[in-house]
N, C-alpha and C positions, 0 to 999 in steps of 0.2 A: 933429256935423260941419257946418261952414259954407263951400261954395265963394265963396271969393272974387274970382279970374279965372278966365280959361281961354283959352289959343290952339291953332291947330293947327297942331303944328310941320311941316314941310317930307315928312316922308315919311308924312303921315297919321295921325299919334299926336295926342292928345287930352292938353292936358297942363293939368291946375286946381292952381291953388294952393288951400288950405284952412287952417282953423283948426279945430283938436278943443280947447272952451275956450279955455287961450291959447298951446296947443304948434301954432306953424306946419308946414304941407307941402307937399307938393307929390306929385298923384296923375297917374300916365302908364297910359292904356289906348287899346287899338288900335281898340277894337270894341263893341258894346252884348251879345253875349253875354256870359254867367257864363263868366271866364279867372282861370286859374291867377294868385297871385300873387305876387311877390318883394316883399317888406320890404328897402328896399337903408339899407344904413348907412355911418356916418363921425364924423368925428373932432369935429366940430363947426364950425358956419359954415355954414349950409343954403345961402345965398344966395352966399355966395361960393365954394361949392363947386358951384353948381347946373351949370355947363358939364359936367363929370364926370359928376354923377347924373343929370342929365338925357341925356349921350349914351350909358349906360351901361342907360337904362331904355328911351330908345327903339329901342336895336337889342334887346332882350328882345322888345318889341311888335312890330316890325318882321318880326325872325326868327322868333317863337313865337308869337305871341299873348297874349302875358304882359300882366298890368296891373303896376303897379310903383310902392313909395309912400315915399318918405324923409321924415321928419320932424326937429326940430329938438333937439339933447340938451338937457337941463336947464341951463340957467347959459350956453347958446350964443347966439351971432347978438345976435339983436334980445331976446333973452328976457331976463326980469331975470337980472341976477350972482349967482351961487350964491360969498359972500364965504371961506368955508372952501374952494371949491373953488379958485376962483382964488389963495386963499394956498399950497396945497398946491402949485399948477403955480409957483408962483413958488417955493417951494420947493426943487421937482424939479429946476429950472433950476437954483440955486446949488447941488445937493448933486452933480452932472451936470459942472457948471465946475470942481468943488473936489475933483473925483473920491472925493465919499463915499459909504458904502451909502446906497441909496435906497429899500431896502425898507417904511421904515415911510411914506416919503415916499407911495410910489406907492401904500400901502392907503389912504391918507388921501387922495389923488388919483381914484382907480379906485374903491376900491367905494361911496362916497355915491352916485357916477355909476351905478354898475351899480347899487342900490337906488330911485333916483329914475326910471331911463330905463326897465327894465323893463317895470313896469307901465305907465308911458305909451305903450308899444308894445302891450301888450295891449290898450289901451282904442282906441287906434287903428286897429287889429287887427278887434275888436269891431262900430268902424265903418264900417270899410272891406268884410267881407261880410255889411255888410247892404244893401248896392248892389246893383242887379240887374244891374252889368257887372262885379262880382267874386263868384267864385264859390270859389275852392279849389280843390286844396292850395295850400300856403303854404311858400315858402323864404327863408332867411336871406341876403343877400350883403354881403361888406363888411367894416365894425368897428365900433366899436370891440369888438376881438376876447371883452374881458369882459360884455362886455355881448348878444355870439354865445353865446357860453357859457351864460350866465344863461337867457335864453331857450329855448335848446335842450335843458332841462333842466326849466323851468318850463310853457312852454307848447305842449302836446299837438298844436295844430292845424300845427307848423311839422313841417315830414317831411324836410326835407335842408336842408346850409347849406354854402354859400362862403365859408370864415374867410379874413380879412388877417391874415397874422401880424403881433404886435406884442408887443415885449420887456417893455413896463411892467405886466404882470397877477402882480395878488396871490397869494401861496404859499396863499389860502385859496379861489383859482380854480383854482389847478391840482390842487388836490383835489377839486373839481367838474367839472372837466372830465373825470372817471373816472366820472361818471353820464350825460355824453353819449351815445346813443343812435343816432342816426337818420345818416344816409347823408350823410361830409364828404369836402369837399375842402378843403384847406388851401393858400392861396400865400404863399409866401413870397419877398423876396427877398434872394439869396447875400451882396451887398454890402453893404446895408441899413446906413444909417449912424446911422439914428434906432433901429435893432432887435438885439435879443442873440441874434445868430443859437443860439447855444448853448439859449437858453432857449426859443426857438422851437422847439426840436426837441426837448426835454425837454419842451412842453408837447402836441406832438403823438405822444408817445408815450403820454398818461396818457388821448389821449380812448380813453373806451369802445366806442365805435361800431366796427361788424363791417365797417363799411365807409369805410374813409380811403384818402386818395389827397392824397400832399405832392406837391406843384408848384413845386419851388425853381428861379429863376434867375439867370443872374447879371445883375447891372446894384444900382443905387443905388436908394432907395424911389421915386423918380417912375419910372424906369426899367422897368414892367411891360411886359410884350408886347403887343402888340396881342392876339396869338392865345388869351392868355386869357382874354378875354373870349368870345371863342367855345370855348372849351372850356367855362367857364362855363355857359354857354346849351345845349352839348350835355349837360352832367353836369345842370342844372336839367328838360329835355326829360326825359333817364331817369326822374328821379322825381316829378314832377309832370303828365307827361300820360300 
């Protein structure tokens, strides 16, 4: 891992860009103690989505003491084109306009991604506590929801997660999402025009986990509340400190 900048934003958060080889990010900590920290994720676009993550990691730091670290998916942003991947999204689009199944569309979409991103969250993962101002545990927030999934199943060190629900995940995720384990909360939203509210709730029925908690509102996908993010931050506090 190689810091590339760093400013300090307005309420004392410490925010560096980095390079783990050539997967870009961006690390938010409050403080030079060992703090708990959030992996936050998304759809792809680091940099154009950085107002989000960045305002979403510094009230973590702010309110908790969280450190907090988003990296870039395989085939995003500035990274090279992953060419199957972006044929499949263009896919998804015309099978979406022409009202066809998309099933086979969205495995061909979704799980290279969930195969490829995985592990480069492990190894970032890896890098990120062996800093001496991240220390552990580790929580999920965010989506891309298959790629929550995968994680929460593969790697031991994460202990709770924040899922976005999202309609496009593969019928060979929703049979992995019955080996989910560890302590969820799920948001969803009611109107969601990009999501199959139906499938959302069929996928949060099959997690395993003894402890779920659905967060449905109504409004459209930008449309989230403010207040979830602090509920967020209260359900993250339970299990991590």
């Amino acid at each position: 891992m190689r810091f590339t900048a760093e400013r300090r934003v307005d309420d004392g958060v410490l925010e560096r860009e980095f390079l783990l080889g050539e997967i870009p990010g961006y690390l938010w900590t409050a403080g030079s103690a060992p703090a708990p920290l959030l992996l936050i994720g998304h759809p792809g676009g680091l940099r154009l989505m950085h107002p989000r993550l960045s305002g979403r990691a510094r009230y973590y730091a702010a309110e908790y003491g969280f450190a907090a670290a988003a990296i870039e998916l395989p085939g995003g942003g500035d990274r090279p084109p992953l060419r199957a991947i972006e044929q499949a999204r263009a896919d998804l689009r015309r099978a979406l306009e022409a009202g066809e199944p998309v099933e086979e569309v969205v495995d061909a979409l979704v799980l290279p991604l969930v195969e490829k991103a995985a592990p480069e969250w492990q190894a970032t993962l890896d890098a990120l506590l062996a800093l001496p101002e991240v220390g552990g545990p580790v929580g999920f927030e965010g989506g891309v929801i298959s790629i929550g999934i995968r994680l929460a199943v593969v790697e031991p060190r994460i202990s709770a997660a924040v899922l976005f629900a999202g309609s496009f995940v593969p019928g060979t995720m929703l049979e992995e999402a019955r080996k989910v384990a560890i302590p969820l909360q799920v948001l969803l939203q009611w109107d969601d025009e990009a999501n199959d509210r139906q499938l959302a709730l069929d996928l949060f029925d099959r997690f395993g986990s003894q402890e779920k908690t659905l967060h449905a509102n109504l409004g459209g996908h930008s449309g989230v509340p403010r207040y979830e993010l602090e509920a967020a931050g209260r359900f993250f506090a339970r299990h991590l400190t």
